[in-house]
mmJSON file of the N, C-alpha and C atoms, coordinates in Angstrom:
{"data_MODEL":{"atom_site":{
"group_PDB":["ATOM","ATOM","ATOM","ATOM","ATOM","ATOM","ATOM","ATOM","ATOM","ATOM","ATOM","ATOM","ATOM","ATOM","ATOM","ATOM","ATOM","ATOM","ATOM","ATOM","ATOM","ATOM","ATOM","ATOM","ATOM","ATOM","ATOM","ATOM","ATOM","ATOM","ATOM","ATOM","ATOM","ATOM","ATOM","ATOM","ATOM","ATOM","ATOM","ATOM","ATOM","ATOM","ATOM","ATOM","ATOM","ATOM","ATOM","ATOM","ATOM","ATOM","ATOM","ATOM","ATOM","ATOM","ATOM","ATOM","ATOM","ATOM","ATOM","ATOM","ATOM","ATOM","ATOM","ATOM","ATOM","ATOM","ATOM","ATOM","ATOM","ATOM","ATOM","ATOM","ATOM","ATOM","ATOM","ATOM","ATOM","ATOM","ATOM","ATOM","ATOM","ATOM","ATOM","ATOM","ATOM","ATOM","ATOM","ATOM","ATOM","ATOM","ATOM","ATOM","ATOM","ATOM","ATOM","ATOM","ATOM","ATOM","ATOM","ATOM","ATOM","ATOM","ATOM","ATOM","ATOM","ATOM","ATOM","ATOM","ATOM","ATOM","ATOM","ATOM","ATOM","ATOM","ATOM","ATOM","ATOM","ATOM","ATOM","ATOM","ATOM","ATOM","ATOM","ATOM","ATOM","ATOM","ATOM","ATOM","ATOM","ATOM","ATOM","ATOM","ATOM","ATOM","ATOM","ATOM","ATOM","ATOM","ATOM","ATOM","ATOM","ATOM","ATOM","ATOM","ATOM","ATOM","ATOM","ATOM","ATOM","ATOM","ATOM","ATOM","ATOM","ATOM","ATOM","ATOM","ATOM","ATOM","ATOM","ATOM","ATOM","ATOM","ATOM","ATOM","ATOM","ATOM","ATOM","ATOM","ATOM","ATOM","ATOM","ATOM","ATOM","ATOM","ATOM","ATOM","ATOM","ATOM","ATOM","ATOM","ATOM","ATOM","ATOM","ATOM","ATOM","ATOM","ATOM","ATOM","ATOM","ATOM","ATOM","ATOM","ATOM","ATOM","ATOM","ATOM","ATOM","ATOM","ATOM","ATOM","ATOM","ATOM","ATOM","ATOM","ATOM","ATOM","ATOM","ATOM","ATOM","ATOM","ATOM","ATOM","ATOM","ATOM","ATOM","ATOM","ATOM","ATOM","ATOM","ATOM","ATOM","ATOM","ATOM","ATOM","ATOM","ATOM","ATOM","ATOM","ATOM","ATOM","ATOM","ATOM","ATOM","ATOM","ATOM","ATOM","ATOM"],
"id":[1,2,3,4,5,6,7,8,9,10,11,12,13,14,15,16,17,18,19,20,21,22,23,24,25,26,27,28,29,30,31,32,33,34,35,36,37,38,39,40,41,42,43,44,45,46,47,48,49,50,51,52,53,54,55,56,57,58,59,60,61,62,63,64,65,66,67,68,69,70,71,72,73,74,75,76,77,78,79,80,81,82,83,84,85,86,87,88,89,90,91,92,93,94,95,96,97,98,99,100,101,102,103,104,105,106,107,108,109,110,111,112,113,114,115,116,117,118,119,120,121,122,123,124,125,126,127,128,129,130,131,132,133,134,135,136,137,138,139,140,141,142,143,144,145,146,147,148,149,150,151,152,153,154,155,156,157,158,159,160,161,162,163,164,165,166,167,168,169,170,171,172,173,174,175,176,177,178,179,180,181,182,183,184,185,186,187,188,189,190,191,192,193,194,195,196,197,198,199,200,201,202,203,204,205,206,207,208,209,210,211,212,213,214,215,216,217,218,219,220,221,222,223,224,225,226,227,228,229,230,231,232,233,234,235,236,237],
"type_symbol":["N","C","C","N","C","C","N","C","C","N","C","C","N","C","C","N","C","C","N","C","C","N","C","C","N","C","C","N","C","C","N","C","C","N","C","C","N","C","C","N","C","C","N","C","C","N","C","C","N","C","C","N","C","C","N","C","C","N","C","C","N","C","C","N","C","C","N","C","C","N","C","C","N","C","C","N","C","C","N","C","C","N","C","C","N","C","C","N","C","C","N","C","C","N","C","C","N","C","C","N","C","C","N","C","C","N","C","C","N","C","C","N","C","C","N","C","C","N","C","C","N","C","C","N","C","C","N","C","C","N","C","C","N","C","C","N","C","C","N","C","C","N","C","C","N","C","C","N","C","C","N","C","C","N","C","C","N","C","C","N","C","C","N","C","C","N","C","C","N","C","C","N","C","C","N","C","C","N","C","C","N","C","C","N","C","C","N","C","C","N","C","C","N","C","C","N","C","C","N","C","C","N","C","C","N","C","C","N","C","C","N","C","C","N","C","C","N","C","C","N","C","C","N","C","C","N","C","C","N","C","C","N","C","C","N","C","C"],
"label_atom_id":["N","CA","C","N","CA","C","N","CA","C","N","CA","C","N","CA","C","N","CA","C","N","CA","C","N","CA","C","N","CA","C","N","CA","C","N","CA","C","N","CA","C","N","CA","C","N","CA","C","N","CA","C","N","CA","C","N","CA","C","N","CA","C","N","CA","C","N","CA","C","N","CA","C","N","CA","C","N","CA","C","N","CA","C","N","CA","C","N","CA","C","N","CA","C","N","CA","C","N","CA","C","N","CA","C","N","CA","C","N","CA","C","N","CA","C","N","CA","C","N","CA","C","N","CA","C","N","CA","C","N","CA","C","N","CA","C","N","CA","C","N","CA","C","N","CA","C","N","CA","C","N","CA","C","N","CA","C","N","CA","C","N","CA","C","N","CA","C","N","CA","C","N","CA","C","N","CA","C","N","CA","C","N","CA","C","N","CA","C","N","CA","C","N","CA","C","N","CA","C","N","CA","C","N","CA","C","N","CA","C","N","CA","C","N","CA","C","N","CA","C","N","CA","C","N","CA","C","N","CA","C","N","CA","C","N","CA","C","N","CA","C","N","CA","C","N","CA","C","N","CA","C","N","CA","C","N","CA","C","N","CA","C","N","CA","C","N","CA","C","N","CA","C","N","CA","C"],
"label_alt_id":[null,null,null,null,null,null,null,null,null,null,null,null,null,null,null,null,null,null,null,null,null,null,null,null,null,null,null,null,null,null,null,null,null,null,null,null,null,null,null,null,null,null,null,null,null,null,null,null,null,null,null,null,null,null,null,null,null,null,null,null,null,null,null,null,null,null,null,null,null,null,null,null,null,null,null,null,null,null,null,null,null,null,null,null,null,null,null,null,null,null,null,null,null,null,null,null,null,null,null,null,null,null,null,null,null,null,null,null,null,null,null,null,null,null,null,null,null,null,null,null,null,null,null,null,null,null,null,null,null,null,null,null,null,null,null,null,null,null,null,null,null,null,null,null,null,null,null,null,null,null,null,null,null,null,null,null,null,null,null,null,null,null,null,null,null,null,null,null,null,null,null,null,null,null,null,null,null,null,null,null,null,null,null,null,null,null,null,null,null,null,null,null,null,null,null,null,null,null,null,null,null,null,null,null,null,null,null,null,null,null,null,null,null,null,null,null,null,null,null,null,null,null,null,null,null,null,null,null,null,null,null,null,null,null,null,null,null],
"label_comp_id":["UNK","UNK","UNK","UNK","UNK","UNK","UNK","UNK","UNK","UNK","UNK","UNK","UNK","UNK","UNK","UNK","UNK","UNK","UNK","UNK","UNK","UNK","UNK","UNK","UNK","UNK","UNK","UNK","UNK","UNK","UNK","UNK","UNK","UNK","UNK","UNK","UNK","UNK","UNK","UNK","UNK","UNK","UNK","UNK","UNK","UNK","UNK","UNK","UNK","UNK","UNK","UNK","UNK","UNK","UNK","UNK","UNK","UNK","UNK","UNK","UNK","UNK","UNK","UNK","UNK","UNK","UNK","UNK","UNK","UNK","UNK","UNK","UNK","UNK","UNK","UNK","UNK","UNK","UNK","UNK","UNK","UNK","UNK","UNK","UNK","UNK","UNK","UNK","UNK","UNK","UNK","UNK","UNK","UNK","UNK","UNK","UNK","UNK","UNK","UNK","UNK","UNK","UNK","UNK","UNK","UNK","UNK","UNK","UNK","UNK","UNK","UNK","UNK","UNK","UNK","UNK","UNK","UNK","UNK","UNK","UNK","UNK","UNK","UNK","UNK","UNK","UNK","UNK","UNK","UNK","UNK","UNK","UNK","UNK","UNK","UNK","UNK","UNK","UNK","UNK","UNK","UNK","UNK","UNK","UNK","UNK","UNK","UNK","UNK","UNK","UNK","UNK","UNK","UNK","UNK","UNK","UNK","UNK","UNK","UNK","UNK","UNK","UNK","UNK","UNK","UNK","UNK","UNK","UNK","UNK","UNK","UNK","UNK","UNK","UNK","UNK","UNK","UNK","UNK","UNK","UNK","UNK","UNK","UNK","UNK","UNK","UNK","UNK","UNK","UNK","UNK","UNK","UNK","UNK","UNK","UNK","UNK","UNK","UNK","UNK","UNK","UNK","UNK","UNK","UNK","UNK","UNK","UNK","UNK","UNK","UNK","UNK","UNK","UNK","UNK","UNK","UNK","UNK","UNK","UNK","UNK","UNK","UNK","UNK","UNK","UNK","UNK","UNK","UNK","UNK","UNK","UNK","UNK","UNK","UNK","UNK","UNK"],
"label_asym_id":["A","A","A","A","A","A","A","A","A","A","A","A","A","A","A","A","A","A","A","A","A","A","A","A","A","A","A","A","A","A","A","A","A","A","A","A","A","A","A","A","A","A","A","A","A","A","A","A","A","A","A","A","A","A","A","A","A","A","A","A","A","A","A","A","A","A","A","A","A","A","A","A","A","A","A","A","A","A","A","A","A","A","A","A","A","A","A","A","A","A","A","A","A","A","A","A","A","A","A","A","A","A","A","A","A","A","A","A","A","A","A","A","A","A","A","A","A","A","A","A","A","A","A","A","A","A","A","A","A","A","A","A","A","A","A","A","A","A","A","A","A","A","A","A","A","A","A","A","A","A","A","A","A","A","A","A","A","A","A","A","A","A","A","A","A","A","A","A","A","A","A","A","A","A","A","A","A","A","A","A","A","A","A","A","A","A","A","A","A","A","A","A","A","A","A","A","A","A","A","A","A","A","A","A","A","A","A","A","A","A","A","A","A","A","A","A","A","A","A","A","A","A","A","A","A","A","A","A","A","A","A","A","A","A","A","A","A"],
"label_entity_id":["1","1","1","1","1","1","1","1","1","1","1","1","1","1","1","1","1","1","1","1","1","1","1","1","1","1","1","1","1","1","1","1","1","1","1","1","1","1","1","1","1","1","1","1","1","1","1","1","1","1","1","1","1","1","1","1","1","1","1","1","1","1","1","1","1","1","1","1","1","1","1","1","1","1","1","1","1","1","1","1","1","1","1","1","1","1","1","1","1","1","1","1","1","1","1","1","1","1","1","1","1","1","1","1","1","1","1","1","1","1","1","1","1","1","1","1","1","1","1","1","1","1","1","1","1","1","1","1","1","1","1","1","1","1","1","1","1","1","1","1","1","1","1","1","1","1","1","1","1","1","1","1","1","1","1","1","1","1","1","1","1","1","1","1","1","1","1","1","1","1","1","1","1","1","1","1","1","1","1","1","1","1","1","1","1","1","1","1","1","1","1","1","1","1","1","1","1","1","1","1","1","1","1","1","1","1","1","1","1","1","1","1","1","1","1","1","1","1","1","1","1","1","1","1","1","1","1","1","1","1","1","1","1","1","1","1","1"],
"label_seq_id":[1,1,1,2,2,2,3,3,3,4,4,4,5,5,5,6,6,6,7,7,7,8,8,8,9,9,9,10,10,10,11,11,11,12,12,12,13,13,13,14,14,14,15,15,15,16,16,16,17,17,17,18,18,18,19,19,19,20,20,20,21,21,21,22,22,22,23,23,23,24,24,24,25,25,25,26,26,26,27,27,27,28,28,28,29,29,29,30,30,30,31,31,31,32,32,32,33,33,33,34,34,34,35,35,35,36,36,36,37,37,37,38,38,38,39,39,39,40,40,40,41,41,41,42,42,42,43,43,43,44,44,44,45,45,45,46,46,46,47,47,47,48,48,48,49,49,49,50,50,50,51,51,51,52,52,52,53,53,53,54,54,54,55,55,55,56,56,56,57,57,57,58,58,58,59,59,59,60,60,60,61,61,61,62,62,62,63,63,63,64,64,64,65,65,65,66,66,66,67,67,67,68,68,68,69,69,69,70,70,70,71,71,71,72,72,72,73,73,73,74,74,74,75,75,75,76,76,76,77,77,77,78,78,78,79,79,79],
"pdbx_PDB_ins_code":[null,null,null,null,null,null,null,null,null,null,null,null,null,null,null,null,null,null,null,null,null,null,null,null,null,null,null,null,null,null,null,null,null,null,null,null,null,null,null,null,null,null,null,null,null,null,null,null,null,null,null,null,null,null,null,null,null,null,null,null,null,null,null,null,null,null,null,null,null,null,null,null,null,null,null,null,null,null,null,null,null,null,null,null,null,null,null,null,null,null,null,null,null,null,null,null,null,null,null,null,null,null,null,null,null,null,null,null,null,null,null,null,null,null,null,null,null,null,null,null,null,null,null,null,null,null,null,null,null,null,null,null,null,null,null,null,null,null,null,null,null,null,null,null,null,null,null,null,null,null,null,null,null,null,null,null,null,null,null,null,null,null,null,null,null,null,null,null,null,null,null,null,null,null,null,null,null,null,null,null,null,null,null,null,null,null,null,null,null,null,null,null,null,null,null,null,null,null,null,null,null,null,null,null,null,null,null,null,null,null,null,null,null,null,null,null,null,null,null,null,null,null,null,null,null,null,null,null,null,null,null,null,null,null,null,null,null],
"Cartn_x":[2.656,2.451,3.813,3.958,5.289,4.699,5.563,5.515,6.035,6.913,7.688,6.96,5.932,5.06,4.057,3.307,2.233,1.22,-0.133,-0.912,-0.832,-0.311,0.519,1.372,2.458,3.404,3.471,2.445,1.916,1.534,0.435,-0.47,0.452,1.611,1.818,3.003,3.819,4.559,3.95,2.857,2.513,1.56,1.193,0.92,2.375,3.596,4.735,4.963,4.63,4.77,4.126,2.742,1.792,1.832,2.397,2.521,0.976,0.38,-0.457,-0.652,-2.014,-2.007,-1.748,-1.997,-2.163,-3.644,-4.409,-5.845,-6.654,-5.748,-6.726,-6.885,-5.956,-6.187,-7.928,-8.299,-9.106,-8.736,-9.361,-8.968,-8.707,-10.155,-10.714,-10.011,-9.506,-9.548,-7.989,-8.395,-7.211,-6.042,-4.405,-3.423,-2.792,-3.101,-2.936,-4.187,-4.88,-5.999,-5.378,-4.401,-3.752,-2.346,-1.84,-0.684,0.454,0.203,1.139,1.186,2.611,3.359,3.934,4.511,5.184,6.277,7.272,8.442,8.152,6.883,6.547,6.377,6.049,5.781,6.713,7.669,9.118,9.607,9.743,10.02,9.298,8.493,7.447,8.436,8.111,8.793,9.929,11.008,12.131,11.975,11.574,11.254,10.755,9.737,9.201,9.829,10.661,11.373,12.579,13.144,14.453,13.541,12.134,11.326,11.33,11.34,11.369,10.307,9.394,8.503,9.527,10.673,11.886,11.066,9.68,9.232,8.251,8.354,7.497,7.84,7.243,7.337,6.218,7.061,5.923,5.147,4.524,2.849,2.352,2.532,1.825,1.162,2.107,1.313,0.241,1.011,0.276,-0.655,-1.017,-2.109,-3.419,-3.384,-4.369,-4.323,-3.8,-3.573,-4.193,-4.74,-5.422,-4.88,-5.066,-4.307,-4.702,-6.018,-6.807,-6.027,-5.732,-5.18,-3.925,-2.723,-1.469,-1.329,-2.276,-2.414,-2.152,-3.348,-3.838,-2.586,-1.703,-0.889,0.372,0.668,1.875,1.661,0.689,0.452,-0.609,-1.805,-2.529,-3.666,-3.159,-4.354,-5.121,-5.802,-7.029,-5.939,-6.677,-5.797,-6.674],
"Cartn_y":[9.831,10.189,10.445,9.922,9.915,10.748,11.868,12.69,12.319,11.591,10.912,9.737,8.684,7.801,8.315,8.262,8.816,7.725,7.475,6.504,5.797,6.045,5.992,4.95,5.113,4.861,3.542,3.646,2.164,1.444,1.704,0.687,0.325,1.087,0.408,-0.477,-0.293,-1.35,-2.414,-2.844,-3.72,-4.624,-3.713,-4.38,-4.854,-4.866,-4.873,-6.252,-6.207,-7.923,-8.696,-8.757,-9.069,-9.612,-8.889,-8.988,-9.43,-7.816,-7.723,-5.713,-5.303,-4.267,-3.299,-2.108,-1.011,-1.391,-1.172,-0.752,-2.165,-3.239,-4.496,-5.121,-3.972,-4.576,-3.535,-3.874,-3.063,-2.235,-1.397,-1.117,-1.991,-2.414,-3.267,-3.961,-4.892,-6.581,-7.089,-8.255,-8.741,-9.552,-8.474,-8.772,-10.157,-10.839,-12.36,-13.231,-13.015,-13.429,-13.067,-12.354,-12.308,-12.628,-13.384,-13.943,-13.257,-11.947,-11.336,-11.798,-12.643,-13.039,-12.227,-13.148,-12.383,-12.284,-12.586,-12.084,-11.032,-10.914,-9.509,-8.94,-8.787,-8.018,-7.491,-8.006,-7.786,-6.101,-7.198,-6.552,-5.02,-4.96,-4.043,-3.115,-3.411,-3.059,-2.306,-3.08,-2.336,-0.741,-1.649,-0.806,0.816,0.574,2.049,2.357,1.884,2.508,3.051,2.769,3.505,4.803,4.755,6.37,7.129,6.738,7.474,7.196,6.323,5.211,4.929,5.331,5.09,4.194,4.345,3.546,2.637,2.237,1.102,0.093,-0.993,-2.465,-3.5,-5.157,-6.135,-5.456,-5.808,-6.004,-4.46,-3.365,-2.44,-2.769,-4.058,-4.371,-5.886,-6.628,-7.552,-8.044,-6.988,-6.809,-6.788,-5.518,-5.014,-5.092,-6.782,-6.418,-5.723,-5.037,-4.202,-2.882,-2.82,-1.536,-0.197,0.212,0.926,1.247,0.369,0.925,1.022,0.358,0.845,1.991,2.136,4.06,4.687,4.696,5.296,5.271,4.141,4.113,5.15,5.114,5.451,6.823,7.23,8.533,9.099,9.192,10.018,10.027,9.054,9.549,8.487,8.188,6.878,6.216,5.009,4.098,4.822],
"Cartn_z":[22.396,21.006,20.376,18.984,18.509,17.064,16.682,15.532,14.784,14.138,13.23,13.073,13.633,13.027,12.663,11.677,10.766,10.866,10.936,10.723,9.156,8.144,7.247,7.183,7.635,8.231,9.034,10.167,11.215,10.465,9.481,8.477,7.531,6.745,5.845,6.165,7.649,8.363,8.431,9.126,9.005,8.704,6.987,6.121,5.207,5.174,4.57,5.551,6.692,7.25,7.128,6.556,6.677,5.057,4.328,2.881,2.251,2.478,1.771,1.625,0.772,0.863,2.044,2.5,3.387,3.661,2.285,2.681,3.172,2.766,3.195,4.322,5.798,6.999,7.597,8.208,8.769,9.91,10.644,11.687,13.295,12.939,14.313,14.036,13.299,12.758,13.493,14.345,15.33,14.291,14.293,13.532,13.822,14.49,15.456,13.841,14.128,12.777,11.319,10.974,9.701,9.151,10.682,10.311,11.579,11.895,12.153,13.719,14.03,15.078,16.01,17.281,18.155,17.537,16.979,16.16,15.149,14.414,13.485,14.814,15.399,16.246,16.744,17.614,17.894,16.879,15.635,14.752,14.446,14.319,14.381,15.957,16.915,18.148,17.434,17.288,17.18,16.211,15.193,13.889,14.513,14.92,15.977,16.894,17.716,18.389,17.781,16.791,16.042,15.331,15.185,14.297,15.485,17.076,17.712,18.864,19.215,19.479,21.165,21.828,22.641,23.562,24.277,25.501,24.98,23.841,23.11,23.555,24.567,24.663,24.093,23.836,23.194,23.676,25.253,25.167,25.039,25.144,24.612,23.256,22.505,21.075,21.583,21.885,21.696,22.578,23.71,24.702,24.078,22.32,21.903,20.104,19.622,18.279,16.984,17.329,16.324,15.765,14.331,13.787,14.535,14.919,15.454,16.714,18.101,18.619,18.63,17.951,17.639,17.348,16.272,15.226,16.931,17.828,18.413,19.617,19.571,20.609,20.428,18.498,18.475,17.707,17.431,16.854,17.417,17.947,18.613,17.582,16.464,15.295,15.446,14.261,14.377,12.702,12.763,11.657,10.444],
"occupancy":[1.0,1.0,1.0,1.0,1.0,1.0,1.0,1.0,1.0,1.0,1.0,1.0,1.0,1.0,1.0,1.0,1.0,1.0,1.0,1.0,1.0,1.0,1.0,1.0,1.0,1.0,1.0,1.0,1.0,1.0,1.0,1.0,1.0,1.0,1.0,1.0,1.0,1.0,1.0,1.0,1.0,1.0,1.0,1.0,1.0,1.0,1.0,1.0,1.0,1.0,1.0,1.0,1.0,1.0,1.0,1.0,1.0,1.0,1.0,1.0,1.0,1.0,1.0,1.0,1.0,1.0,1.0,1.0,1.0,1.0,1.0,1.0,1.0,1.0,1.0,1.0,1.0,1.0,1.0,1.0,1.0,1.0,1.0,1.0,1.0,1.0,1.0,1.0,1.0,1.0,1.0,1.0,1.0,1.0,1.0,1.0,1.0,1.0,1.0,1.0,1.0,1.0,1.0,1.0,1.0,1.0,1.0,1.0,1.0,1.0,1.0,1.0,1.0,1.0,1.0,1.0,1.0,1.0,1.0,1.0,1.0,1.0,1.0,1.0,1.0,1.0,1.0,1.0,1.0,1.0,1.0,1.0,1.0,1.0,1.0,1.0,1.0,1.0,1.0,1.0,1.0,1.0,1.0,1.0,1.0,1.0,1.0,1.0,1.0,1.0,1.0,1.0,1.0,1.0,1.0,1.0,1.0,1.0,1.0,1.0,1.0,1.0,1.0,1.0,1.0,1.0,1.0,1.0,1.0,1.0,1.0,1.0,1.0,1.0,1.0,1.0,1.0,1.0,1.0,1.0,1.0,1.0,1.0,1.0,1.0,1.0,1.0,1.0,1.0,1.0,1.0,1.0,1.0,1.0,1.0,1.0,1.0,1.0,1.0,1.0,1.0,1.0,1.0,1.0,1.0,1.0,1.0,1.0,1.0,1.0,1.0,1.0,1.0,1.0,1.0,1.0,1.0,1.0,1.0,1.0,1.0,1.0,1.0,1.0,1.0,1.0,1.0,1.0,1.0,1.0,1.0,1.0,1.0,1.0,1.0,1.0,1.0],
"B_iso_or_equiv":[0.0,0.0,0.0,0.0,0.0,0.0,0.0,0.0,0.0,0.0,0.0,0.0,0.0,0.0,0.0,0.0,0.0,0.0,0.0,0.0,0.0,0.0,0.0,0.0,0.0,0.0,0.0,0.0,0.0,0.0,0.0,0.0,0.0,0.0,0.0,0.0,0.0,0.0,0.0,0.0,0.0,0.0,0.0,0.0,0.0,0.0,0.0,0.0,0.0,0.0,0.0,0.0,0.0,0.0,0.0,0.0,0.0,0.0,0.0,0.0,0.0,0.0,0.0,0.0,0.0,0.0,0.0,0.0,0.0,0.0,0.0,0.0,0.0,0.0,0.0,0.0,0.0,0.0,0.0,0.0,0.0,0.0,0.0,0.0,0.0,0.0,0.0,0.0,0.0,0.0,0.0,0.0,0.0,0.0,0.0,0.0,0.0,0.0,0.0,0.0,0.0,0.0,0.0,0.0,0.0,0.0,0.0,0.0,0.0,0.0,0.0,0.0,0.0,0.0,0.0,0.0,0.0,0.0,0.0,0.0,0.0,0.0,0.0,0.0,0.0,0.0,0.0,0.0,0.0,0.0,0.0,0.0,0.0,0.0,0.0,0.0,0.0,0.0,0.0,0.0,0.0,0.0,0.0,0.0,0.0,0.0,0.0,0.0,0.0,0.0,0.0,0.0,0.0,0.0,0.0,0.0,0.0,0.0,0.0,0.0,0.0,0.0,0.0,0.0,0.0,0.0,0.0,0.0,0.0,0.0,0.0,0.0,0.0,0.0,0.0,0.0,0.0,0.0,0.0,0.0,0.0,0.0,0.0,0.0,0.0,0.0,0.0,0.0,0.0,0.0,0.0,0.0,0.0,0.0,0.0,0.0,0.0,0.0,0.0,0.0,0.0,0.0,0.0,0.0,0.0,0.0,0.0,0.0,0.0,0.0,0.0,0.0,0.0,0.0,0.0,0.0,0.0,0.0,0.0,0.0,0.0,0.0,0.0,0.0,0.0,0.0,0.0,0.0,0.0,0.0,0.0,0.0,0.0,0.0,0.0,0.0,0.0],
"pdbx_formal_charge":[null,null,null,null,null,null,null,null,null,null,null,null,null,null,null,null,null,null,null,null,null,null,null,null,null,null,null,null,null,null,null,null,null,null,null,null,null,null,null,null,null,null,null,null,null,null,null,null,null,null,null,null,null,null,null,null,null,null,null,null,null,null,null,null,null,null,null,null,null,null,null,null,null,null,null,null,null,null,null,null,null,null,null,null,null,null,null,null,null,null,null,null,null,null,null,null,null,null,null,null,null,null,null,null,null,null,null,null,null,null,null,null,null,null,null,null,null,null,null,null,null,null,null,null,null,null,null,null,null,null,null,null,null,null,null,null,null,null,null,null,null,null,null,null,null,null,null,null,null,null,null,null,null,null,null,null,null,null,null,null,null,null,null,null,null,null,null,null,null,null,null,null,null,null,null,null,null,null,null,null,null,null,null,null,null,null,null,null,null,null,null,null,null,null,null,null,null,null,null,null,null,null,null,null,null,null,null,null,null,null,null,null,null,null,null,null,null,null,null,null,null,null,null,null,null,null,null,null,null,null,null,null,null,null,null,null,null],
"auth_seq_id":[1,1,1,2,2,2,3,3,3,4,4,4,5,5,5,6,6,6,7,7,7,8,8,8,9,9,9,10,10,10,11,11,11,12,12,12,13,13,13,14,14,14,15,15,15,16,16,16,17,17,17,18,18,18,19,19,19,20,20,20,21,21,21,22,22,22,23,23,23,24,24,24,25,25,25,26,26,26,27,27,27,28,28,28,29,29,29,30,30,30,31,31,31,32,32,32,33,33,33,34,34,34,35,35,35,36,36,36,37,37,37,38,38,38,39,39,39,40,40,40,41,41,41,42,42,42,43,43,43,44,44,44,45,45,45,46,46,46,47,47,47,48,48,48,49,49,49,50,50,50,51,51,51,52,52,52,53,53,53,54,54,54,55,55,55,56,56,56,57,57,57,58,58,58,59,59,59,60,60,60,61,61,61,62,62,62,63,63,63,64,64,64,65,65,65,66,66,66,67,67,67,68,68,68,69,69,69,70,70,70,71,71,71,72,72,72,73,73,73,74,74,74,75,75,75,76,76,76,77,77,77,78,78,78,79,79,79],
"auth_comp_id":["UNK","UNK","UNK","UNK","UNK","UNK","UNK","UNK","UNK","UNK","UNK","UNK","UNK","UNK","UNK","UNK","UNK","UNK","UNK","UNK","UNK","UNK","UNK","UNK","UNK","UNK","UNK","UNK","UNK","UNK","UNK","UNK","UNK","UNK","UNK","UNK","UNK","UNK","UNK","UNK","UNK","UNK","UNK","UNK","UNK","UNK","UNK","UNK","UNK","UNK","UNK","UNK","UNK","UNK","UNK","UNK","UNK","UNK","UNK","UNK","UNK","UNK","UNK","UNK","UNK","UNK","UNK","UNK","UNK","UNK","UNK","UNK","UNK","UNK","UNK","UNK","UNK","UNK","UNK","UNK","UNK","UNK","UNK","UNK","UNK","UNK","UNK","UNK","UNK","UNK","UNK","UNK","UNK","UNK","UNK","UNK","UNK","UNK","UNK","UNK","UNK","UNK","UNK","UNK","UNK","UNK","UNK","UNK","UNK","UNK","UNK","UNK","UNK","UNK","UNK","UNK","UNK","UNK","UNK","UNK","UNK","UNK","UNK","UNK","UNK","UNK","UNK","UNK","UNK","UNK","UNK","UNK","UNK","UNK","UNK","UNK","UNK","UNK","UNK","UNK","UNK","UNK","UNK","UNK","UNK","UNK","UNK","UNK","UNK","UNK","UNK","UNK","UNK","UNK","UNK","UNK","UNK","UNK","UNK","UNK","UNK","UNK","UNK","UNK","UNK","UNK","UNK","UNK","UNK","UNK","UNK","UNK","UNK","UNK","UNK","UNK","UNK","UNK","UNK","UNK","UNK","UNK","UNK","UNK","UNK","UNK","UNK","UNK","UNK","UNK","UNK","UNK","UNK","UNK","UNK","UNK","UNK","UNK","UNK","UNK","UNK","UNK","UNK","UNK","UNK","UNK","UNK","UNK","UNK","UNK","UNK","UNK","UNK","UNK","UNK","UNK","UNK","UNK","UNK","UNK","UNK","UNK","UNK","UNK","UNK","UNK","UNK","UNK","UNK","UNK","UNK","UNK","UNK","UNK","UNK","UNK","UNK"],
"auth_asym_id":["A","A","A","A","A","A","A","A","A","A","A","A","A","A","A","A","A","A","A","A","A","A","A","A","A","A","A","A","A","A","A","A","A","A","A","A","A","A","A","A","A","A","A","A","A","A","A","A","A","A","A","A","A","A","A","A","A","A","A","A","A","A","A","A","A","A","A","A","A","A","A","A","A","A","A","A","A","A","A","A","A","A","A","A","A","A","A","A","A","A","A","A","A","A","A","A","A","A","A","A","A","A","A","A","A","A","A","A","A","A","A","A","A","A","A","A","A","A","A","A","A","A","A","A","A","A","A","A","A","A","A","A","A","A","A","A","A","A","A","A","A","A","A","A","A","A","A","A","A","A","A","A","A","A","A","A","A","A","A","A","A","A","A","A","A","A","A","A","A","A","A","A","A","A","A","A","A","A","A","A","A","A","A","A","A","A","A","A","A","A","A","A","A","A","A","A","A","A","A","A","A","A","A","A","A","A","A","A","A","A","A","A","A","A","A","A","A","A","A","A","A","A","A","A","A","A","A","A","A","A","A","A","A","A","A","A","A"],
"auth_atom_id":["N","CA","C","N","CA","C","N","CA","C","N","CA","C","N","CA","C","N","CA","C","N","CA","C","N","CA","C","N","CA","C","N","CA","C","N","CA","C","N","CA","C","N","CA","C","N","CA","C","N","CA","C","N","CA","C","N","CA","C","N","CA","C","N","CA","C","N","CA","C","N","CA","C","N","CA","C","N","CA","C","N","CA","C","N","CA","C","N","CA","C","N","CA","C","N","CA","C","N","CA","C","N","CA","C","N","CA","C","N","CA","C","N","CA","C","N","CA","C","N","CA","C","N","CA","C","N","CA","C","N","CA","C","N","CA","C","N","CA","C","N","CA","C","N","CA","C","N","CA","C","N","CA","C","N","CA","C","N","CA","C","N","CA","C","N","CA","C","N","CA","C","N","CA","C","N","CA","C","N","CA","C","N","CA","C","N","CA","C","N","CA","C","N","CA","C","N","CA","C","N","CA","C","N","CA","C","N","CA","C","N","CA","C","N","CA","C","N","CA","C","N","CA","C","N","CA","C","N","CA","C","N","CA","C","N","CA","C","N","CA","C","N","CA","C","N","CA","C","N","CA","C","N","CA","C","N","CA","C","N","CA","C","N","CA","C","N","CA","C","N","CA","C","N","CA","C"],
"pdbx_PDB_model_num":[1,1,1,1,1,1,1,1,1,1,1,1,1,1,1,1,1,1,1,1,1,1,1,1,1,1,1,1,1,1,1,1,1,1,1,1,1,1,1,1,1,1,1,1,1,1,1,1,1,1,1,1,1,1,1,1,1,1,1,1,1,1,1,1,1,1,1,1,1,1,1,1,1,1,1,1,1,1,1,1,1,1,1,1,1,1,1,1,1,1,1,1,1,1,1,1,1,1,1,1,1,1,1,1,1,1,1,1,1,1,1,1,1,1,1,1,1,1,1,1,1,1,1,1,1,1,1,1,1,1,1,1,1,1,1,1,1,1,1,1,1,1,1,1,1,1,1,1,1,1,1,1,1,1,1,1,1,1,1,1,1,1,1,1,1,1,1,1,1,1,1,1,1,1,1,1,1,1,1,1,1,1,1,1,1,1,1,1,1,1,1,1,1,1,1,1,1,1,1,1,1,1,1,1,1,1,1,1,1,1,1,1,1,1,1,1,1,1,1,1,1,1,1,1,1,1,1,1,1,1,1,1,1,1,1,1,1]
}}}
């Protein structure tokens, strides 16, 4: 659990790659189905690990692309 990522924060990262709203991803809904790549992803990666995210690797993301469990990976919260 990382205190400096906010479920906030996760959603509106990557909705900002995704280039669309915050509210228009769902929780469940697989980020592979909206565009978002292994290079957003990457990206995404780094991005959370400089908020503080330090033992974040790819597949912790792209094992489970859904906002739901990222929230849940990198904040403890729900998306």
């Amino acid at each position: 659990m990382n205190q400096t990522l906010s479920p906030e924060r996760v959603r509106a990262d990557v909705a900002e790659l995704l280039g669309c709203e915050p509210a228009e991803i769902e929780p469940e809904e697989n980020l592979n189905d909206l565009g978002l790549d292994s290079v957003r992803i990457m990206v995404l990666v780094e991005r959370w690990r400089a908020a503080g995210a330090a033992s974040l690797e790819y597949p912790d993301l792209a094992e489970q692309p859904e906002l739901a469990h990222w929230t849940e990976l990198l904040t403890g919260g729900t998306a």
